[in-house]
N, C-alpha and C positions, 0 to 999 in steps of 0.2 A: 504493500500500500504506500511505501515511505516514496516511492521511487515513481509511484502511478501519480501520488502528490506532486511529488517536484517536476515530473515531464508535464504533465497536462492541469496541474488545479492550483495554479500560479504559487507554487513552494518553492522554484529555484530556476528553473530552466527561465521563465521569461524573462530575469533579471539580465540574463548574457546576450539573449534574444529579444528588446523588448520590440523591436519595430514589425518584427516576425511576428511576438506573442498578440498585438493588438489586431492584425489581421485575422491570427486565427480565433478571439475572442469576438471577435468584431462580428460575428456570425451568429452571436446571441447575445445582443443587449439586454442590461440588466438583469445577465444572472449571476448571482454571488461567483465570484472565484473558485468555492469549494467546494463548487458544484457541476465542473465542467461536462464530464465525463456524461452525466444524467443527461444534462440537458442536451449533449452533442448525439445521446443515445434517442430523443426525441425528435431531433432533426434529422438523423440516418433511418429510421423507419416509420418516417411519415411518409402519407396516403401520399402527396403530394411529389412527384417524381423530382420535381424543379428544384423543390427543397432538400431531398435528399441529395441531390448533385453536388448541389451548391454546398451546401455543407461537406461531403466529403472532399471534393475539393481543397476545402481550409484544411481540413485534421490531414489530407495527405500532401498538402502543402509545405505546412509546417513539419511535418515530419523529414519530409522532403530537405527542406529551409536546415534542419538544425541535426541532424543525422551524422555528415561529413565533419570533417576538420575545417574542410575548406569547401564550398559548396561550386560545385562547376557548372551548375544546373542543369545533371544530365537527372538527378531523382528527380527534380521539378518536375521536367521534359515528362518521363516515364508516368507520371502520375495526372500530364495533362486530358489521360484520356480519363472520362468521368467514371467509365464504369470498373474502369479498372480498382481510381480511389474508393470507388464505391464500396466493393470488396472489401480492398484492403480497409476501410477504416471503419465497417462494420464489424469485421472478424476483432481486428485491434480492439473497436470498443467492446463487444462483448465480455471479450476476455474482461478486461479490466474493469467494467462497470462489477464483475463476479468475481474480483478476486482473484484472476486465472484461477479458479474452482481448487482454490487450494482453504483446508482449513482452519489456518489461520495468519498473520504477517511473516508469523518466524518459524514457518513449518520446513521450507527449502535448507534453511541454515540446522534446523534444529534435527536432522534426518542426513547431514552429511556422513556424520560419524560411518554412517553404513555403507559409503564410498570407500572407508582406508586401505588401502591395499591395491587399489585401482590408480593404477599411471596414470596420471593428473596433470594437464599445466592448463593456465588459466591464458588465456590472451584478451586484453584489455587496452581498449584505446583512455589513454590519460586524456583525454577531451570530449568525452563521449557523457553526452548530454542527453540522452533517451537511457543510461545506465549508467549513473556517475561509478565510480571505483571503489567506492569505501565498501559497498556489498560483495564486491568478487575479492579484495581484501578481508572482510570478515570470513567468507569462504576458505579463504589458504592460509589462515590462522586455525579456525577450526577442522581441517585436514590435514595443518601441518607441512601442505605443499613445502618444500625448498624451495629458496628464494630465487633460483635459477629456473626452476617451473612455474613462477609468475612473471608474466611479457606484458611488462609496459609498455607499449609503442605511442609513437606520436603521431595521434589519427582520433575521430570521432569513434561515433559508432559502427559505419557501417563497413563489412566485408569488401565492400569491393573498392577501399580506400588501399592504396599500394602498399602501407606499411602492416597492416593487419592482415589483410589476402599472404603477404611473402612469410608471417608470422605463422599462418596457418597452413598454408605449405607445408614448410618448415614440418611445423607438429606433428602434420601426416606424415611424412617421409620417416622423421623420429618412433613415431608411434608404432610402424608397420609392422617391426618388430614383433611385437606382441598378438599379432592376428594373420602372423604369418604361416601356416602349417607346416610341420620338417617332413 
């Protein structure tokens, strides 16, 4: 929930993005801050086709907008087709208006322990504003990861940013090892 606050119900992310954030806020005047997610879940499934557009639009905009390190405009681009954001920002909001259907905030941290033993490395863009760091850091505290199995890169969030994509390469090639049959 900490994370679904700071990306979408103005707890952190708009502060880095505001000229992004009023755009995509700007899609429902006068709803409280702490309430984005609802209301943007109001706009993606209404009767009204024009509405739900328009609205995904924003949420895949913004996602769009504050994803990368450096924004090239190629997620914009990708997200210009409506129905595409559609999708995407219906499934997103779901998840998240439910908690990604999990039972409680600290259920993913509180369930690692039953990972130990499983080759682990964590890759993390240091600027990634849809998953700030400090959760995949409590992660590799409470696994214990070595400090060589957590990849800070200098990139946002997304994959297909060159210093993350070569990070995960990387891993796979490391990893294959272990799913290799003799």
């Amino acid at each position: 929930k900490k994370e679904i606050d700071w990306y979408y119900e103005e707890a952190g992310a708009n502060m880095v993005f505001p000229e992004k954030w009023e755009q995509y806020k700007a899609q429902i005047p006068g709803v409280s801050p702490r309430n984005m997610v609802e209301a943007y879940h109001r706009l993606l499934t209404s009767e009204d086709e024009k509405v739900r557009l328009t609205a995904a639009l924003a949420w895949s905009r913004w996602e769009a907008a504050t994803s990368k390190l450096e924004d090239d405009g190629s997620l914009t681009t990708k997200f210009e087709d409506p129905h595409l954001a559609l999708s995407f920002a219906r499934i997103e909001n779901h998840y998240f208006r439910n908690g990604i259907f999990l039972p409680s905030d600290d259920y993913l941290l509180g369930e690692v322990a039953k990972l130990q033993g499983i080759p682990t490395r964590i890759v993390q863009g240091r600027y990634d504003m849809v998953c700030p760091i400090k959760p995949a850091w409590d992660v590799k505290k409470a696994m214990n990861i070595p400090d060589e199995e957590f990849r800070v890169v200098i990139a946002g969030h997304s994959a297909l940013e060159a210093e993350i994509r070569s990070e995960l390469i990387q891993t796979t090639q490391d990893f294959k090892k272990y799913f290799t049959r003799y």
